[in-house]
Backbone bond lengths (Angstrom), bond angles and torsions (degrees), N, CA, C in turn:
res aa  C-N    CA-C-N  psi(-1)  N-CA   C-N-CA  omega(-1)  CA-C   N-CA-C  phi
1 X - - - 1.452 - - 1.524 108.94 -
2 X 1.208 117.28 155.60 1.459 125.67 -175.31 1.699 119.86 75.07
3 X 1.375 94.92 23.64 1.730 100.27 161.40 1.415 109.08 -102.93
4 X 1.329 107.48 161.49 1.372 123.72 163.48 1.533 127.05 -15.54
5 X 1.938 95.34 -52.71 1.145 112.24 -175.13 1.245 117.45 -78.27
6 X 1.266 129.53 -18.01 1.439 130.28 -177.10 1.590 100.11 -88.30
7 X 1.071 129.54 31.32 1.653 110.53 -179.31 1.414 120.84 -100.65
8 X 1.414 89.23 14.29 1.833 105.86 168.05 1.804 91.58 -76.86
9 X 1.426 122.19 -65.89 1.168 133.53 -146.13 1.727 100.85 -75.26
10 X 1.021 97.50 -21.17 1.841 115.18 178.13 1.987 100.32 -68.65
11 X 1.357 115.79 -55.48 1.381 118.09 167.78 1.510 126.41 -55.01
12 X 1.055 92.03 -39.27 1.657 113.10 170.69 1.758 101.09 -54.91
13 X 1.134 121.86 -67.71 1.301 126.96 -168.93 1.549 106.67 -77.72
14 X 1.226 123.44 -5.68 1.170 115.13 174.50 1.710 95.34 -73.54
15 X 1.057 108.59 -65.50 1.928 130.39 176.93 1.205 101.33 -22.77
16 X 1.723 110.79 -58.82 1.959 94.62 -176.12 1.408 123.03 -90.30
17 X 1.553 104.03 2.56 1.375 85.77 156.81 1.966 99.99 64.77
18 X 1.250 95.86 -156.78 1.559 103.45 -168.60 2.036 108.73 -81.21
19 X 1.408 121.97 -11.14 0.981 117.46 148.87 1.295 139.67 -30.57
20 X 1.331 109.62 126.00 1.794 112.85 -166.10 1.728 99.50 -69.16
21 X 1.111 99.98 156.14 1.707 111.51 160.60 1.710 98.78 -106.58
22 X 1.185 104.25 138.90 1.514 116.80 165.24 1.306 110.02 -103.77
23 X 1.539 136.63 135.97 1.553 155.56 -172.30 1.829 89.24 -84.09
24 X 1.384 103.51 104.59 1.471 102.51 -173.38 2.023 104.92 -123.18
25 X 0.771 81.70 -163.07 1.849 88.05 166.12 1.384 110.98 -73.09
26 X 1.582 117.72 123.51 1.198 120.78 167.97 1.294 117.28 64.31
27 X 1.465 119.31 5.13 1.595 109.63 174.89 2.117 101.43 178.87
28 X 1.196 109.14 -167.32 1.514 128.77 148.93 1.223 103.50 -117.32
29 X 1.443 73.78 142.82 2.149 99.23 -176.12 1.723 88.55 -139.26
30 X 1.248 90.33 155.27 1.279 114.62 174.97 1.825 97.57 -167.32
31 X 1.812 104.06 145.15 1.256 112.53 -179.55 1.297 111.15 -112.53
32 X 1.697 130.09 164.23 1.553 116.49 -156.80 1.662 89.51 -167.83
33 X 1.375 121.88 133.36 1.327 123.03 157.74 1.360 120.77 -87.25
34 X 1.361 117.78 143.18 1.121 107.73 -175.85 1.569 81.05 -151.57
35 X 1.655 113.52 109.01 1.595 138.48 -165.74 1.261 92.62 51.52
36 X 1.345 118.57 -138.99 1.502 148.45 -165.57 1.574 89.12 -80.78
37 X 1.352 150.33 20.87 1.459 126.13 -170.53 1.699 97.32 -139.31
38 X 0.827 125.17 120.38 1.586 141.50 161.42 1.608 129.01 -75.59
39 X 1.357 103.38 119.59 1.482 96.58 -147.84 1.462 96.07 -108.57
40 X 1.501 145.86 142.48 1.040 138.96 164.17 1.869 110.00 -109.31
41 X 1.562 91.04 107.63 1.708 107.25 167.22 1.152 136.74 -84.46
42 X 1.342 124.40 138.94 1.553 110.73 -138.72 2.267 78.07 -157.53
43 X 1.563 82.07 109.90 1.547 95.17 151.68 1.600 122.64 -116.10
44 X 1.507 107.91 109.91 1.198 94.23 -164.20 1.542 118.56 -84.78
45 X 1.496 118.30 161.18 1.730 112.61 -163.68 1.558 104.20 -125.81
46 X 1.317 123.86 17.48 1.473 130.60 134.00 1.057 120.81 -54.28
47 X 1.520 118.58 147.76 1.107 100.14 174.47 1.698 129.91 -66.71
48 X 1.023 150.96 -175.22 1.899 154.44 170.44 1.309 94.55 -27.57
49 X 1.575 119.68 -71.10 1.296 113.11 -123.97 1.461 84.50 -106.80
50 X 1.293 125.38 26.21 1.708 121.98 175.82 1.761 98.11 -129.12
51 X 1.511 116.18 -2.20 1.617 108.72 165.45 1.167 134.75 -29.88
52 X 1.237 112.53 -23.10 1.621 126.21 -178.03 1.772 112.66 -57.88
53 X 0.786 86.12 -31.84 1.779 112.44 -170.43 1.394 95.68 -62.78
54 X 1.207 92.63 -75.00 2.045 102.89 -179.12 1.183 117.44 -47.71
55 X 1.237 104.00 -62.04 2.036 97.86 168.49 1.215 127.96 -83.47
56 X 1.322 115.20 8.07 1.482 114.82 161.08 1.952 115.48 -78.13
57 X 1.396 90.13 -41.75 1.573 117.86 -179.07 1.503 109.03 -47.51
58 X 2.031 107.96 -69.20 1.044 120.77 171.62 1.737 143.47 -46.18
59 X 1.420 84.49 -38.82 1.575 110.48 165.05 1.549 100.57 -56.62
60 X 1.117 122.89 -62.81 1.641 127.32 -147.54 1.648 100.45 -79.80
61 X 1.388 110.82 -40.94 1.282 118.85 163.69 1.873 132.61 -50.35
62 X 1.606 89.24 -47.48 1.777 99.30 174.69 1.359 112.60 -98.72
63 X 1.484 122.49 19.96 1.706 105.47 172.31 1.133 116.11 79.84
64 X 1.809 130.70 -6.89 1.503 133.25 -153.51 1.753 112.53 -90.09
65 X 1.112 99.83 90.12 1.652 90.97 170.82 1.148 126.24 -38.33
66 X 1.904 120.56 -179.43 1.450 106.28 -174.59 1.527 108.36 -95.71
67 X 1.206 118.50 -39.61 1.722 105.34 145.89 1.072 132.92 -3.58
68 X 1.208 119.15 -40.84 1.551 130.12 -140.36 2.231 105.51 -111.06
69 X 1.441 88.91 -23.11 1.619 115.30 -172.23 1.595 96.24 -81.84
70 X 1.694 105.84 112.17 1.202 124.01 143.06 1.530 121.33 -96.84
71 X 1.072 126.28 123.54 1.868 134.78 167.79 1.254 105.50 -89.35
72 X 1.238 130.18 135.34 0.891 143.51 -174.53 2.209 106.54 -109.77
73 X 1.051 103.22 129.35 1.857 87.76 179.36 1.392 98.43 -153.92
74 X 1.205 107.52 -179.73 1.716 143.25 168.93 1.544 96.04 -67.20
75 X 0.998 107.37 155.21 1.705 124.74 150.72 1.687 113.34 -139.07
76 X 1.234 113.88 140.05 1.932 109.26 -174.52 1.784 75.25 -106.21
77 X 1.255 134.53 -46.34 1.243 138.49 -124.63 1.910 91.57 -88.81
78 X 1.783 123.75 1.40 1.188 110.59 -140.71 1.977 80.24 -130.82
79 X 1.289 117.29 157.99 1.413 116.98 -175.02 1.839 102.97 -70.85
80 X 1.154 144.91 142.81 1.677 139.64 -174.14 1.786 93.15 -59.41
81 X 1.204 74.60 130.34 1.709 101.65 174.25 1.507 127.33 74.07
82 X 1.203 113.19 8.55 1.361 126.93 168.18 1.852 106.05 -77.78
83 X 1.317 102.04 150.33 1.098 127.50 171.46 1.657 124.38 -113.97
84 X 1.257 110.30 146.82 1.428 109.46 -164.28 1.887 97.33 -148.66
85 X 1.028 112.27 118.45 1.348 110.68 -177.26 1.985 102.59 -111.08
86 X 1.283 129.17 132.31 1.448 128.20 161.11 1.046 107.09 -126.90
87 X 2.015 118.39 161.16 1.405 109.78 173.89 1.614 102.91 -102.78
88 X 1.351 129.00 25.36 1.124 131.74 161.72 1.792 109.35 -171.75
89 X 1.316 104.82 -168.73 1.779 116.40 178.71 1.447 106.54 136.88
90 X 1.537 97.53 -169.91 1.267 119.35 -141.95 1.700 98.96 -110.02
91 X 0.761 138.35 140.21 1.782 133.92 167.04 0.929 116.08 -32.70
92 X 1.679 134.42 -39.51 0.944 116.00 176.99 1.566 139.44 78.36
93 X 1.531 94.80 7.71 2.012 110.46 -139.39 0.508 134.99 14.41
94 X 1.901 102.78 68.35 1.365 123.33 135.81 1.607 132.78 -92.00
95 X 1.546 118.93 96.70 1.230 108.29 -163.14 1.714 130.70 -57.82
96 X 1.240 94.63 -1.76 1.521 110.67 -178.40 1.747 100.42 -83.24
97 X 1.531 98.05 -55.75 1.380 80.57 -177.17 1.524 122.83 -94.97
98 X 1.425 102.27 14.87 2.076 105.91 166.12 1.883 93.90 -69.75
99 X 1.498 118.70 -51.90 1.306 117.76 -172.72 1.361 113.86 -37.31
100 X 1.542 111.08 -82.57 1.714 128.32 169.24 1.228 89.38 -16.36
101 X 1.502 140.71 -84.12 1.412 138.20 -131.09 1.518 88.86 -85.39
102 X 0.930 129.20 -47.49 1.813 103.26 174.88 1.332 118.83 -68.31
103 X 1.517 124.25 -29.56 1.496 127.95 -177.35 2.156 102.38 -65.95
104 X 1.116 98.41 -51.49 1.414 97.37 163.58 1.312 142.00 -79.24
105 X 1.463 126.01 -22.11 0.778 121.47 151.31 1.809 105.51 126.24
106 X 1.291 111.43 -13.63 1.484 132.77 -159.36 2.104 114.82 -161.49
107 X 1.217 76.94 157.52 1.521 92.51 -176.81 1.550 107.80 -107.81
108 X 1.084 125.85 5.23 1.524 132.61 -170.60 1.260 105.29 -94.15
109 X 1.435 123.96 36.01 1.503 123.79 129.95 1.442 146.98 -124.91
110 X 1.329 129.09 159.16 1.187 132.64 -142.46 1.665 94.25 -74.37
111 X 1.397 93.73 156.38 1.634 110.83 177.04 1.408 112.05 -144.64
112 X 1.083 111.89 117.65 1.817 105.44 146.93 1.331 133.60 -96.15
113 X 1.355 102.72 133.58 1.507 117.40 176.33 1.078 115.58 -91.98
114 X 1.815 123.89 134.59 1.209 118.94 -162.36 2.191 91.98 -124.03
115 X 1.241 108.91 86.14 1.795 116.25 179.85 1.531 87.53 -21.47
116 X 1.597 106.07 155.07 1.825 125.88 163.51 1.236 86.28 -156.12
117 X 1.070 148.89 7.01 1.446 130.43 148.66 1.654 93.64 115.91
118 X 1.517 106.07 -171.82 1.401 139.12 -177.94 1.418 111.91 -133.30
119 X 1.281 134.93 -19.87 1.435 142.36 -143.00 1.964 93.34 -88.69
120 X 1.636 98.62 95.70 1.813 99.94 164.11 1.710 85.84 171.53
121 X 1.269 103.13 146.97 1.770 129.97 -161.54 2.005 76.05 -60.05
122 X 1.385 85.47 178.20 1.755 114.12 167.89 1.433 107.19 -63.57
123 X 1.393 109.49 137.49 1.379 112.94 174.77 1.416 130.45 64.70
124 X 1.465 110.35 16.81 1.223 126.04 161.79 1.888 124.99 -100.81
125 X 1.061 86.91 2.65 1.774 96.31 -171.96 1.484 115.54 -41.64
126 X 1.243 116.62 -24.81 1.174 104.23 170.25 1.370 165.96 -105.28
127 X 2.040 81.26 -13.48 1.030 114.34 135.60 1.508 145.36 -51.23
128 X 1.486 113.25 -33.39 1.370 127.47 157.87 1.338 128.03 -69.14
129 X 1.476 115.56 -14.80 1.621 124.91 -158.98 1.960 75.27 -100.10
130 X 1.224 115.26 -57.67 1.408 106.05 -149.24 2.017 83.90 -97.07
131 X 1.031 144.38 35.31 1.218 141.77 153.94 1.919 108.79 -89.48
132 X 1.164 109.35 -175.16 0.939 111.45 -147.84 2.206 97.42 -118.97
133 X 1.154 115.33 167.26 1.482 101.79 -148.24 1.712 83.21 -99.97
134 X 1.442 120.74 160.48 1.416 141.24 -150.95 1.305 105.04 -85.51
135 X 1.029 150.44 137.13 1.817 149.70 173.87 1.661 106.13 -43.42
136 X 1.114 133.39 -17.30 1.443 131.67 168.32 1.745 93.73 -99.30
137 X 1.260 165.62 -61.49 0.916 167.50 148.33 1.562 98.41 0.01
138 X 1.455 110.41 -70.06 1.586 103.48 -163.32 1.676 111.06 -86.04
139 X 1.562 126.88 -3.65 0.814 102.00 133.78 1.900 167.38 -88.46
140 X 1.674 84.58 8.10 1.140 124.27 148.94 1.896 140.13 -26.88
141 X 1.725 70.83 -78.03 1.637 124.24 -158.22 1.748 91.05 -42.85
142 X 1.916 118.11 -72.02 1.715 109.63 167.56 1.365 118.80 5.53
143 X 1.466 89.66 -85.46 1.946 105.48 -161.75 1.356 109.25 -74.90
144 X 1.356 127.03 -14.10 1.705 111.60 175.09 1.742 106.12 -97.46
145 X 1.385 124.63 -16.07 1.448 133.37 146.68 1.502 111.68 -33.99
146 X 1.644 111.99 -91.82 1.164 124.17 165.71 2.067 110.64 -15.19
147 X 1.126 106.88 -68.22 1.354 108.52 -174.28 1.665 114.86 -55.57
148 X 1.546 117.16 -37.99 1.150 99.77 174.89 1.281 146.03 -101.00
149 X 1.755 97.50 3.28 1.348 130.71 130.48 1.522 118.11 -38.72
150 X 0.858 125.23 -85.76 1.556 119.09 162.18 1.348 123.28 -34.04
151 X 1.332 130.87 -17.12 1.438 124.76 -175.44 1.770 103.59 -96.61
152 X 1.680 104.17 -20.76 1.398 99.64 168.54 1.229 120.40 -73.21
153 X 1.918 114.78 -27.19 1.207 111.27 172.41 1.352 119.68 -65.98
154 X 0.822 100.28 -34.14 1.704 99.14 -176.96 1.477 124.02 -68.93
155 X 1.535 101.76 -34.40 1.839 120.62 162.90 1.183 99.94 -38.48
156 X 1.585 120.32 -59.90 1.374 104.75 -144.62 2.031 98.61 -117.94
157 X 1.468 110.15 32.60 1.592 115.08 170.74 1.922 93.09 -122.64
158 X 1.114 109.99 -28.67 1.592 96.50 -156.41 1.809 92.02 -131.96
159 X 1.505 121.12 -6.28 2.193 89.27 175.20 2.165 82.47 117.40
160 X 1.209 80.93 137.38 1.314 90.29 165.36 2.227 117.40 -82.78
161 X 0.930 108.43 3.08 1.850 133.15 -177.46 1.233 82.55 -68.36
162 X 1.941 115.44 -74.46 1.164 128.10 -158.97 1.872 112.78 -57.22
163 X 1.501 103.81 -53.50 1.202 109.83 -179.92 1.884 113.34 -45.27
164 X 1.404 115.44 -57.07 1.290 117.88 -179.72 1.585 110.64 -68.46
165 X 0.968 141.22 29.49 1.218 145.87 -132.23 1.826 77.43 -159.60
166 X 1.289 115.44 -84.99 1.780 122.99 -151.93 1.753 100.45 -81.67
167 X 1.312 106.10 -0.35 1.547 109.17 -163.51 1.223 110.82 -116.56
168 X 1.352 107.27 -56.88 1.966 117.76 -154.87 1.765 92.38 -91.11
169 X 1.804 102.31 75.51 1.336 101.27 159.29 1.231 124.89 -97.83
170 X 1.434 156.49 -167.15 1.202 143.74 168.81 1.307 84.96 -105.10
């Protein structure tokens, strides 16, 4: 925990707040109101490129249409700490979300991208994705959390329109 790559699961925990996670099938879940809307959080404990599993599982388990499915991920391709909300796409090479889209069957659900930058020579990509975020980065890291925490709230109180709308600024 506390790499690059976990900053899906970092948003996630911003969301529950002091809410327990329970060690469930295929992931931690923990549930959370946020107004009138009930959110089911889902860190999955497959590995990336077998996520499909978990949110295929979870979905079928909580009743959640595909409408209803926000992903939460990394971006290398996005400036650190930017946010990017779509109501569909392509992987992108992201092996987490090539899985989902074959485990489901479709790309016609929403994702947020959470930027971690580009900054590491050629041929280090992966080392940088699974390294750990820079002393200006993590003091950062709080307030652009917070924000994309809020952009899930808003996904799932007001329409993903709205979300890309209050979020996906440059």
């Amino acid at each position: 925990m506390g790499t690059r790559h976990n900053t899906g699961f970092m948003v996630a925990d911003c969301l529950a707040g002091d809410a327990a996670w329970e060690d469930r099938r295929y992931g931690f879940v923990t549930h959370v109101r946020v107004k009138n809307q009930e959110l089911v959080l889902l860190k999955p404990s497959t590995f990336v490129n077998l996520s499909g599993y978990a949110v295929r599982y979870w979905m079928q388990k909580e009743k959640i249409e595909l409408p209803q499915l926000l992903v939460v991920v990394d971006d290398l391709s996005l400036p650190f700490g930017s946010i990017r909300i779509k109501p569909k796409g392509n992987a992108a090479g992201h092996n987490g979300l090539r899985h989902i889209e074959t485990t489901l069957g479709t790309e016609e659900y929403a994702r947020l991208r959470f930027g971690i930058g580009h900054d590491f020579p050629q041929g280090s990509q992966v080392d940088y994705v699974l390294g750990t975020f820079s002393e200006e980065e993590k003091a950062l890291l709080p307030e652009r959390l917070n924000q994309a925490a809020e952009a899930v709230k808003a996904f799932c109180l007001s329409g993903i329109d709205f979300a890309m709308n209050h979020y996906n600024k440059k």
